[in-house]
C-alpha positions as a printed NumPy array, in Angstrom:
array([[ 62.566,  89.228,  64.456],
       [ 63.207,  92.862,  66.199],
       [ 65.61 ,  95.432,  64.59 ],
       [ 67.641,  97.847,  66.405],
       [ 65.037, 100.372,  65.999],
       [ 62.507,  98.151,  67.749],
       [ 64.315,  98.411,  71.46 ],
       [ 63.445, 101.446,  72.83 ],
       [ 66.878, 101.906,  74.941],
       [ 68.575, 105.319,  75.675],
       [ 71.984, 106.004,  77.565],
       [ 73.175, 109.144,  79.415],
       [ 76.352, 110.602,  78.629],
       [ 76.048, 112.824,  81.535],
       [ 75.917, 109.278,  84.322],
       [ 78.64 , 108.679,  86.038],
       [ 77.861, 104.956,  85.087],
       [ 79.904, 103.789,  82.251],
       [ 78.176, 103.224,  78.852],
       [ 78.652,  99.849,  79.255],
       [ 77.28 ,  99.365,  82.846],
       [ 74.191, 101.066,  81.937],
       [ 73.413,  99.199,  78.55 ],
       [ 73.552,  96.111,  80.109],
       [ 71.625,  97.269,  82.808],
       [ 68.986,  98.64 ,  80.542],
       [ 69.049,  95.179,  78.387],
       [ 68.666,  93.058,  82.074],
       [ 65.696,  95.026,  82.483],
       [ 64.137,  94.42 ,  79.108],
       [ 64.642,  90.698,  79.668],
       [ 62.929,  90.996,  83.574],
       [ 60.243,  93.292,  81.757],
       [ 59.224,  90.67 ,  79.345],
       [ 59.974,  93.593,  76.571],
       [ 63.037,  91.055,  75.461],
       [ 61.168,  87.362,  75.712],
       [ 63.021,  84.58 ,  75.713],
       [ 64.612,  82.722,  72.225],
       [ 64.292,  86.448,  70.85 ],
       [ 67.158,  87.228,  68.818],
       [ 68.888,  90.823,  70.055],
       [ 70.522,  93.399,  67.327],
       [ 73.752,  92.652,  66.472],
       [ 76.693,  94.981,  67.84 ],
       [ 76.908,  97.357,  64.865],
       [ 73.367,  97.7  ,  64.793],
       [ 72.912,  98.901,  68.278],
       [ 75.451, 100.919,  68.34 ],
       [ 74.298, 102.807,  65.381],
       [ 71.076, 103.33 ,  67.138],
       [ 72.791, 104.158,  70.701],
       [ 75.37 , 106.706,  68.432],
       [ 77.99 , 104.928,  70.66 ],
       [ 81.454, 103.008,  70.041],
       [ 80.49 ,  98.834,  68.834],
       [ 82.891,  97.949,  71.654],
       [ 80.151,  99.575,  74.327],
       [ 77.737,  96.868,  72.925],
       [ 80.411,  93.692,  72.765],
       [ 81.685,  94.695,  76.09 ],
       [ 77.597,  94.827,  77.509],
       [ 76.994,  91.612,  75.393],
       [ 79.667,  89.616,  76.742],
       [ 78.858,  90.408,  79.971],
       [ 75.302,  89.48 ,  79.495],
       [ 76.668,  86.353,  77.99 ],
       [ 78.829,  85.562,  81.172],
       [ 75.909,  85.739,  83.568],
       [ 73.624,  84.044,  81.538],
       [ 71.064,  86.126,  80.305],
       [ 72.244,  85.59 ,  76.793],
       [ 72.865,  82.789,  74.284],
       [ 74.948,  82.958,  71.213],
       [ 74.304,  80.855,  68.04 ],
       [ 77.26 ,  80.118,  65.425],
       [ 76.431,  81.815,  62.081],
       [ 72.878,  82.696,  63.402],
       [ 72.985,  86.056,  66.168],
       [ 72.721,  86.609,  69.828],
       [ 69.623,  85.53 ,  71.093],
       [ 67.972,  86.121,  74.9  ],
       [ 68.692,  82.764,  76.538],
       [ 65.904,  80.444,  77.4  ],
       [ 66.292,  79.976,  81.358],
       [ 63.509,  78.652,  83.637],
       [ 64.649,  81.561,  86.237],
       [ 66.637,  84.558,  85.238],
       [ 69.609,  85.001,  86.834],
       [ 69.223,  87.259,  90.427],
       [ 71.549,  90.036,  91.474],
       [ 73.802,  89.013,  94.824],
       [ 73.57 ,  92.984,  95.037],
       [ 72.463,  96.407,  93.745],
       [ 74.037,  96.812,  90.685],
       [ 75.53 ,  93.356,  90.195],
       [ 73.899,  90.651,  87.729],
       [ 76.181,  87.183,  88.223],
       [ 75.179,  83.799,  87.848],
       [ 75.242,  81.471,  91.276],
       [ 77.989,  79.004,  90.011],
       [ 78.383,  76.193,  92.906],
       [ 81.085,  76.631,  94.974],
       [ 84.022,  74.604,  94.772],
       [ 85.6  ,  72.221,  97.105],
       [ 86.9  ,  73.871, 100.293],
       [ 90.51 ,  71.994,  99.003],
       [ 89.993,  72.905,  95.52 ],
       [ 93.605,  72.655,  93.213],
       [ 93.905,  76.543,  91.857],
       [ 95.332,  76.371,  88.413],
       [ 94.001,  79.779,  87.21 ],
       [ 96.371,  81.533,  85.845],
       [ 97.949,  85.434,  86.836],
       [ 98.815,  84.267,  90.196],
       [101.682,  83.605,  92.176],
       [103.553,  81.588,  94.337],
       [102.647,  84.262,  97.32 ],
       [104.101,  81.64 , 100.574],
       [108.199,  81.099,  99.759],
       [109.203,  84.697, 101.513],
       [112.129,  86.037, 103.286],
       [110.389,  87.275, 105.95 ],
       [113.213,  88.813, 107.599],
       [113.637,  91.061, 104.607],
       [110.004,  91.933, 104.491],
       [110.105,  92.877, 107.658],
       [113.437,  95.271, 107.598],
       [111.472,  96.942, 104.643],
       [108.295,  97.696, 106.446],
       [109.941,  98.731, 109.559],
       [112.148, 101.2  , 107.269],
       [108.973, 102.594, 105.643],
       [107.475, 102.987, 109.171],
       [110.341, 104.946, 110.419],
       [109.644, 107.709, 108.258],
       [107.42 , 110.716, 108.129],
       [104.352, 111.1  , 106.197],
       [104.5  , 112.622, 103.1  ],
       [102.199, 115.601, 102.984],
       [102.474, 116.401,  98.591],
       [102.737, 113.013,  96.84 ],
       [104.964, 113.369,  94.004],
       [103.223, 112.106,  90.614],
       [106.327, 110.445,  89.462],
       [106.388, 108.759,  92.352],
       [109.304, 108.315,  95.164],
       [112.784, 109.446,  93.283],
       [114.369, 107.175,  95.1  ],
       [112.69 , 104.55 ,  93.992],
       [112.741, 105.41 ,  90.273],
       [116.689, 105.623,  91.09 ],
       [116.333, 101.528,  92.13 ],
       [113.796, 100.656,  89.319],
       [116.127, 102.323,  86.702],
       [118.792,  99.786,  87.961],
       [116.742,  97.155,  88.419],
       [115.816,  97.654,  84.977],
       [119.333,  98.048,  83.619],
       [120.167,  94.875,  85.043],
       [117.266,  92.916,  84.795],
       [115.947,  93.977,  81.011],
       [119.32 ,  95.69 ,  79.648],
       [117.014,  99.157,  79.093],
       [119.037, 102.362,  79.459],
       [116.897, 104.159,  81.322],
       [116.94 , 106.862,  84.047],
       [114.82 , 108.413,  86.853],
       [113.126, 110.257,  84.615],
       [111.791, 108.135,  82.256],
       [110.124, 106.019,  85.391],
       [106.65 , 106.927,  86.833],
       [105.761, 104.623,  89.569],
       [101.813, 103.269,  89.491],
       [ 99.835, 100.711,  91.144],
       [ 99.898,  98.149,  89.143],
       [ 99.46 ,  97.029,  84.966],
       [ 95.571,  98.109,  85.113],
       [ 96.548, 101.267,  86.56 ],
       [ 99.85 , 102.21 ,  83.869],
       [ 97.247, 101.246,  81.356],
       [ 94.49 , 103.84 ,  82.731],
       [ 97.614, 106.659,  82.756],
       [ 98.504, 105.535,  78.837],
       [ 94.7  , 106.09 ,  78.105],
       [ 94.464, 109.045,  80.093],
       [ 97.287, 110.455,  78.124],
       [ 96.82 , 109.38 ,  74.565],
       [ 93.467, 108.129,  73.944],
       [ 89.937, 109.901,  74.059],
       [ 86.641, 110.117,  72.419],
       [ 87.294, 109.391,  68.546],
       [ 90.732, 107.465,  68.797],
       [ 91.286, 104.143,  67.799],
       [ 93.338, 101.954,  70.296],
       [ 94.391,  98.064,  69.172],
       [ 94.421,  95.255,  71.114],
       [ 95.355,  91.614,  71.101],
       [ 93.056,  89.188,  69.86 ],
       [ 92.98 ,  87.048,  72.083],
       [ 94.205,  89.253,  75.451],
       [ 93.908,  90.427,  78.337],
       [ 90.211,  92.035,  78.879],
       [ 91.296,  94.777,  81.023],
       [ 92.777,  96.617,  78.226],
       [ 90.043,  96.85 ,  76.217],
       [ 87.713,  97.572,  79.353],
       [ 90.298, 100.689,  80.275],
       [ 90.831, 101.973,  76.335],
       [ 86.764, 102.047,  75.9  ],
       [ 86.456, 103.471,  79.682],
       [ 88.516, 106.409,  78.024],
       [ 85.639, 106.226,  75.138],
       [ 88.371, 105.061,  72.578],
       [ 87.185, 102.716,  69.714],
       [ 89.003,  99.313,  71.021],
       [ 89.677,  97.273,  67.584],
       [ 91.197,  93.684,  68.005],
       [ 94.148,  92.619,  66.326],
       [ 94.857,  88.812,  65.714],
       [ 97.929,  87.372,  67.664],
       [ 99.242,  83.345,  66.064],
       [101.493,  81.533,  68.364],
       [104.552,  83.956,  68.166],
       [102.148,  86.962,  69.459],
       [100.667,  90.081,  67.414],
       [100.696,  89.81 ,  63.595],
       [102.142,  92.928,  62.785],
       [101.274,  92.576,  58.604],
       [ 97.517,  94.004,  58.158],
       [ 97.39 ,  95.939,  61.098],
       [ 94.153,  97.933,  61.162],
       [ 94.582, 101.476,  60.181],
       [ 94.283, 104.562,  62.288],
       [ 95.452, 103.153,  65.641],
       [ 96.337, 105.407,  67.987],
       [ 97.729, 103.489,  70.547],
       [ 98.457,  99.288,  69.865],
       [ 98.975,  97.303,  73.461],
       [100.712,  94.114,  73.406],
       [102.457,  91.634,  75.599],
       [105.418,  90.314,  73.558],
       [107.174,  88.862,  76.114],
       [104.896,  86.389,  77.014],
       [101.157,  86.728,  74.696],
       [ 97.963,  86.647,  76.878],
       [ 96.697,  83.62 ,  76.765],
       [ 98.305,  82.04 ,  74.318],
       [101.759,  82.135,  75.302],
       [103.956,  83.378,  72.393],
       [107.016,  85.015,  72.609],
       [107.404,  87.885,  69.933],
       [110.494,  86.792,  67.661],
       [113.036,  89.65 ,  67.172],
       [112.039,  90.371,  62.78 ],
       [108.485,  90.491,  64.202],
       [109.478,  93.346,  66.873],
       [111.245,  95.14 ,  64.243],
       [108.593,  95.35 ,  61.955],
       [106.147,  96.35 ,  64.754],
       [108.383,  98.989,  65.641],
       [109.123, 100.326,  61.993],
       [104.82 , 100.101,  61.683],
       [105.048, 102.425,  64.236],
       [107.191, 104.5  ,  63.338],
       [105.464, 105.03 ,  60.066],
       [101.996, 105.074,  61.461],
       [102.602, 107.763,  64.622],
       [101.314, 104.947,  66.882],
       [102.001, 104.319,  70.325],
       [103.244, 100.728,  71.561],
       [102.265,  99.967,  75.091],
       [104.027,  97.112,  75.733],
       [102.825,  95.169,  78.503],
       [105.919,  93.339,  79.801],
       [104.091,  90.661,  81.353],
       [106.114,  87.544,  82.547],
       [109.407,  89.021,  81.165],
       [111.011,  87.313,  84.547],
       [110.174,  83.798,  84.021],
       [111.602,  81.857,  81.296],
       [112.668,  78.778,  80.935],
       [115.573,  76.705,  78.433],
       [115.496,  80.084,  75.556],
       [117.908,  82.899,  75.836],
       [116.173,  86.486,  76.694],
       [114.885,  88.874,  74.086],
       [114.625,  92.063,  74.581],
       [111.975,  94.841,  75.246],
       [110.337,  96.799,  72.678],
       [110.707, 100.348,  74.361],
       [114.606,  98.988,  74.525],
       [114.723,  98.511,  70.841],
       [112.74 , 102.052,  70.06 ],
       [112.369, 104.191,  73.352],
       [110.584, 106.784,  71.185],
       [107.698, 104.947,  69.969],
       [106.88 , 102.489,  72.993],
       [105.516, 102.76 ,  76.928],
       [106.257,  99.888,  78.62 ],
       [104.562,  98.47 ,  81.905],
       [106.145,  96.528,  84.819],
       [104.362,  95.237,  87.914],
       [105.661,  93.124,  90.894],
       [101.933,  91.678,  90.932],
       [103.796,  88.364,  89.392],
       [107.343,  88.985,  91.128],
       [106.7  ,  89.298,  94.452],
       [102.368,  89.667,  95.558],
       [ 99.403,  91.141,  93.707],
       [ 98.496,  92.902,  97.147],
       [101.986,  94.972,  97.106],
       [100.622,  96.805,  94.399],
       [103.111,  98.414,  93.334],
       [104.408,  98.846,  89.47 ],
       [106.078, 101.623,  86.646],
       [105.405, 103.181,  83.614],
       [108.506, 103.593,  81.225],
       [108.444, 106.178,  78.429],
       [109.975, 109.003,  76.798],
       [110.829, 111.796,  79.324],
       [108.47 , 113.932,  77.569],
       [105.261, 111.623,  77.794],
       [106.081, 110.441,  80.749],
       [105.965, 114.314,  82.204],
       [102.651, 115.244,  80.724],
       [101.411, 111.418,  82.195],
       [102.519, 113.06 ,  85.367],
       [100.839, 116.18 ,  85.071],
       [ 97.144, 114.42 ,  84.017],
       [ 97.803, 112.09 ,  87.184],
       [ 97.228, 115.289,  89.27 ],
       [ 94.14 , 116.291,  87.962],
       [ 92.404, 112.518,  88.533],
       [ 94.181, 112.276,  92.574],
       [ 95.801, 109.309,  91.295],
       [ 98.83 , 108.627,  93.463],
       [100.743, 105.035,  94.34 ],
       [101.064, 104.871,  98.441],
       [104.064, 106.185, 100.161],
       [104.855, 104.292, 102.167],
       [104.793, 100.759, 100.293],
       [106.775, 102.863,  97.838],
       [109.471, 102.52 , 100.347],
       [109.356,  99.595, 101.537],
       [109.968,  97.826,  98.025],
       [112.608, 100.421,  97.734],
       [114.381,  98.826, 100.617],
       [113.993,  95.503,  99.373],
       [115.507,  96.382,  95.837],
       [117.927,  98.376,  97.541],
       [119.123,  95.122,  99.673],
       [118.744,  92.763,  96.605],
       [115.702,  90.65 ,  98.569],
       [113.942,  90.821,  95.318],
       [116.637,  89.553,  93.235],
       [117.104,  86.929,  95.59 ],
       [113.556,  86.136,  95.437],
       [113.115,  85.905,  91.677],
       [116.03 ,  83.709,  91.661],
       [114.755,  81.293,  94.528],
       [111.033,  81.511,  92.488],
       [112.176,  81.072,  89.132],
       [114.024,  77.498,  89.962],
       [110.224,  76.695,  91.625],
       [108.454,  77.503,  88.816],
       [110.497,  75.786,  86.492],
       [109.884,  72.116,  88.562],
       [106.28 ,  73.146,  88.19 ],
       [106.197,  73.769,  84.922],
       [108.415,  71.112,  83.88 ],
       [105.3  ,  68.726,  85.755],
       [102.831,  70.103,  83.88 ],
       [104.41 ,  69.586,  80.704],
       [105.24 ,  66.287,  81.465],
       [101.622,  65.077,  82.212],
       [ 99.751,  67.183,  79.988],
       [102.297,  67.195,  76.891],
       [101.216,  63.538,  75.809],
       [ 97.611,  64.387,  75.704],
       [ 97.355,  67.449,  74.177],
       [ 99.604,  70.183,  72.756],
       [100.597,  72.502,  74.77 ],
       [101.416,  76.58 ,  74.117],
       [104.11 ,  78.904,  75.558],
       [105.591,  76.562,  77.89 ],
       [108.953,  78.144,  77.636],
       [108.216,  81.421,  79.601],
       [105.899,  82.796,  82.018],
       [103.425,  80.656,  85.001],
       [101.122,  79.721,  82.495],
       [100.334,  77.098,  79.245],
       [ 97.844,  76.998,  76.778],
       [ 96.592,  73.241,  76.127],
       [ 94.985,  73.488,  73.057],
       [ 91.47 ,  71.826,  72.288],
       [ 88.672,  71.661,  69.528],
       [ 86.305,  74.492,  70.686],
       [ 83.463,  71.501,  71.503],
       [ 85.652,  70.099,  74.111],
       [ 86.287,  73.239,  75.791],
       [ 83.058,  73.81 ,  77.669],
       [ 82.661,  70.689,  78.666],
       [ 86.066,  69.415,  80.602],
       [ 85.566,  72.947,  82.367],
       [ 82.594,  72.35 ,  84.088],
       [ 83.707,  68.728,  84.567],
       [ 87.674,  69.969,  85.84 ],
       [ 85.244,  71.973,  88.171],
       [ 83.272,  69.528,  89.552],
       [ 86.684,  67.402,  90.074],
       [ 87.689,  70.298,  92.263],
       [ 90.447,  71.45 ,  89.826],
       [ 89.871,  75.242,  88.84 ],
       [ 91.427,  76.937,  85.431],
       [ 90.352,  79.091,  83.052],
       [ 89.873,  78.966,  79.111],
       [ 90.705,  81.33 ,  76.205],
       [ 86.785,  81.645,  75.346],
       [ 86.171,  84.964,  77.418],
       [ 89.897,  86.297,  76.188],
       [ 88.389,  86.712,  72.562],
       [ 87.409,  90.153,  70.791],
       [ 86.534,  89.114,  67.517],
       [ 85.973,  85.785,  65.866],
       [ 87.549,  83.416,  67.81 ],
       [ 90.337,  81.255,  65.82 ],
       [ 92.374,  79.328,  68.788],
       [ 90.901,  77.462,  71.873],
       [ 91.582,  75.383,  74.709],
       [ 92.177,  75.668,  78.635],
       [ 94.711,  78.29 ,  80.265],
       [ 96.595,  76.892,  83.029],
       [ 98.064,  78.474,  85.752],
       [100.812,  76.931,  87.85 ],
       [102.133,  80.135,  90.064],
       [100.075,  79.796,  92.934],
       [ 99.76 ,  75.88 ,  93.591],
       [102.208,  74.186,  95.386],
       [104.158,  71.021,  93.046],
       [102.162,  68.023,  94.919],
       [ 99.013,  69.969,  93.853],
       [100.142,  71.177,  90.281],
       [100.911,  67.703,  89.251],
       [ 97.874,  65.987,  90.982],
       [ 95.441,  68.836,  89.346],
       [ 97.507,  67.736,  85.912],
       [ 96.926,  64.308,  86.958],
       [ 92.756,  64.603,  87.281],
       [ 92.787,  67.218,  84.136],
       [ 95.066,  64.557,  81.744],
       [ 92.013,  61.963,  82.466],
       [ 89.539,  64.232,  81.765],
       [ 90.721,  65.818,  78.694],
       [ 91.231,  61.849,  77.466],
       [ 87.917,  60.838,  78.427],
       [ 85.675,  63.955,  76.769],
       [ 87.789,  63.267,  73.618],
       [ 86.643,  59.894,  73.603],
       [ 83.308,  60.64 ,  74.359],
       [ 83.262,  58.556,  77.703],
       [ 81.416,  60.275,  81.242],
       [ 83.283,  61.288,  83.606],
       [ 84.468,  58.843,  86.497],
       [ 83.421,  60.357,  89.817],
       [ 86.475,  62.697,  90.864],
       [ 87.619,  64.647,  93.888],
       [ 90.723,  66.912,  94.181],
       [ 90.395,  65.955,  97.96 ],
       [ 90.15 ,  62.709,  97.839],
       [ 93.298,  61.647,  99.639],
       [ 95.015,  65.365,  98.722],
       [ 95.083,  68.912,  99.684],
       [ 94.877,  71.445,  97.308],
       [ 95.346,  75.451,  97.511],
       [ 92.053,  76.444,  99.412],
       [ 90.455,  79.008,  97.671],
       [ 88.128,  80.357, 100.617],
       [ 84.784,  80.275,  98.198],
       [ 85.977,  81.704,  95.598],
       [ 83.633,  81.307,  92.701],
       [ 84.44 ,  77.668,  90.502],
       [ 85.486,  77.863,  86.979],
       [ 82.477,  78.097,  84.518],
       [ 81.792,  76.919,  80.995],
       [ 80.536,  80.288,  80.139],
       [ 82.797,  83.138,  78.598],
       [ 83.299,  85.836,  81.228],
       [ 84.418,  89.306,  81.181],
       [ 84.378,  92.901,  83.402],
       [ 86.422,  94.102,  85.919],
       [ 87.351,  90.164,  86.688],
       [ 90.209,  89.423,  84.835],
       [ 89.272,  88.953,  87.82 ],
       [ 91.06 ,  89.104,  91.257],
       [ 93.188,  85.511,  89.753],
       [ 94.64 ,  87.976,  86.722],
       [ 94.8  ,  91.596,  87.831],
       [ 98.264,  92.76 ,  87.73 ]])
């Protein structure tokens, strides 16, 4: 069996390459070389990084990716072993290792989760706003904070819409979750620091906080979100989505905000809350934010990725006037900057209430939609975090998992699963299902083909031959990559989750 000290690997510090990119690299290459020969088990995380004198999340981060593109096999109990494969995986491209998954149907259903419903649009009012942001000049100095008039709109909006008393200046306006998160990391977080994040979650955060060369640690979430008693010590920063958990759905009860905030407090930490899904809810009165309950200790981040389009790109950081200043100042030294002009066009359509008009329109969609999905999947499974948000978690045993992927897949239904959401030890599985982006016909006959499946692998029958467009339509996905068995990770939260 090789040791740590038996792989002779080194990594620059002086690459523009992240750690991460260039371990796996260096670990494909080992594998291609025949230095790493198939069945051989690898180090484990703490090992390597001992050896490599960098963070353990730079090896999990390298790992998992190695696992997603199939160079890799893991064994309960035993290790992480090189995967035996009768042809390693090829690159599409320089630089990029990814399996060749088959393609799905052409009228593949779309029930990954992240997106939404992008069609249902005033158009009219879309395009009054872009013609308003065309009728202005260029800006020639970008403000950091972004356009004051539009912080003057999103303060409102917030008022309104999340009861927060806040003002222009505690706005900054970004591009989007991913990029609010980068800003927070930029800000707080650096070589040394120690920066918590949900167990399960969302894999951009602890792709950003280890970018920034912080130590990512995961902290368990249960079905009402993050379990604030044993918190790991010496966080710096702890991100969470209490509104609506990724993946598993859980809306953080009001005791458990408290005592999150009153850990910080005590600790010095920093809460970025992640206030993703806050809009959508459905049958339960609103609770509300964090950074509303303790301005001092929390940064929230907002995004219309989910509201109105992912490509508007377009979101805001919320903090204390003070952080939010020196955010402002770093953003200058990276050229960070959210674009002008779309800046004022969603200004004009807050300003005319469009968007309140379309979250209202959407919200009565999405509820029909998710209402069908509970209705066919609720009998044959149980079902998480149906009461907010475009997504559910249908909980399975972890052997099922795998398999009514691959088969959903073949059926020409796409989703995802929890498996490439964990950190740690993984403690809650089963299939994430998106409903945003598919129209009703399609949610409930993708709900339809996945209810039969999910029946049939529990009792241990094959699969009947199955096709989404067989006598349907679904959401055509123009080739984009089918669902896979395998845990994934990387920048792909993919294009289906980035907010």
């Amino acid at each position: 069996m090789r040791t740590a000290v038996d792989l002779p690997i080194s990594l620059s510090r002086d690459s523009a390459e992240p750690l991460i990119a260039q371990l796996a690299d260096r670990l494909r290459h080992a594998m291609l070389d025949g230095a790493l020969a198939p069945g051989e088990r690898l180090p484990s995380t703490r090992a390597l990084a001992a050896q490599l004198e960098v963070s353990r999340t730079v090896v999990t981060e390298a790992y998992q990716q190695l696992y997603a593109e199939g160079w890799l096999d893991g064994r309960h109990g035993s290790g992480t072993f090189v995967a035996e494969m009768e042809q390693p995986p090829r690159p599409p491209g320089r630089g990029a290792y990814q399996p060749e998954p088959p393609l799905p149907p052409a009228d593949a259903i779309d029930l990954t989760p992240g997106q939404p419903w992008v069609r249902d649009y005033d158009h009219a009012a879309w395009k009054r706003a872009w013609r308003r942001a065309a009728d202005l000049p260029p800006g020639d100095s970008p403000d950091p904070y972004g356009l004051p008039r539009l912080r003057e709109l999103l303060a409102e909006h917030l008022r309104r819409a999340r009861g927060m008393a806040v003002g222009p200046e505690n706005i900054l306006v970004t591009r989007g979750t991913g990029n609010g998160l980068d800003l927070c990391a930029l800000a707080l977080l650096g070589p040394g620091t120690r920066a918590g994040v949900e167990d399960p979650g969302y894999h951009v955060a602890r792709t950003v906080f280890a970018a920034r060369g912080a130590e990512v640690v995961p902290c368990p979430v249960d079905e009402d979100g993050v379990i604030v008693d044993g918190l790991p010590g010496g966080l710096r920063v702890l991100y969470t989505t209490p509104a609506h958990q990724y993946p598993l759905g859980g809306r953080l009860p009001i005791p458990r905000r408290e005592r999150l905030l009153a850990w910080a407090r005590k600790t010095g930490a920093t809460v970025v809350e992640d206030d993703y899904d806050a809009e959508f809810r459905y049958d339960v009165a609103p609770l509300p934010a964090l950074y509303g309950l303790d301005p001092s200790r929390v940064v929230l981040l907002g995004t219309l990725s989910k509201t109105l389009a992912p490509d508007v790109g377009v979101g805001w950081l919320v903090g204390d006037p003070e952080l939010v200043g020196r955010i402002a100042r770093l953003r200058r030294t990276v050229a960070d900057r959210t674009s002008g002009p779309v800046q004022q066009a969603v200004a004009t359509l807050l300003e005319h209430g469009d968007l309140d008009r379309h979250l209202r329109r959407m919200r009565l969609e999405y509820a029909r939609r998710r209402a069908a999905v509970v209705e066919i999947l609720g009998p044959v499974c149980r079902l998480r975090g149906d009461t907010a948000g475009l997504h559910v978690l249908a909980e399975l045993p972890a052997s099922l998992v795998p398999g009514v992927v691959v088969r959903a897949a073949r059926a020409g239904v796409l989703l995802d699963s929890t498996e490439r959401h964990h950190h740690g030890a993984a403690h809650l599985h089963g299939l994430v299902i998106g409903y945003g982006s598919a129209s009703l016909p399609d949610v409930r006959r993708g709900c339809r083909i996945l209810a039969a499946l999910i029946s049939d692998t529990r009792a241990g029958r094959p699969a009947a031959p199955a096709d989404a467009g067989s006598g349907t339509r679904g959401r055509r996905t123009s080739g984009r990559p089918a669902a896979r068995a395998e845990p994934t990770s990387g920048p792909a939260r993919d294009q289906a989750t980035a907010r």
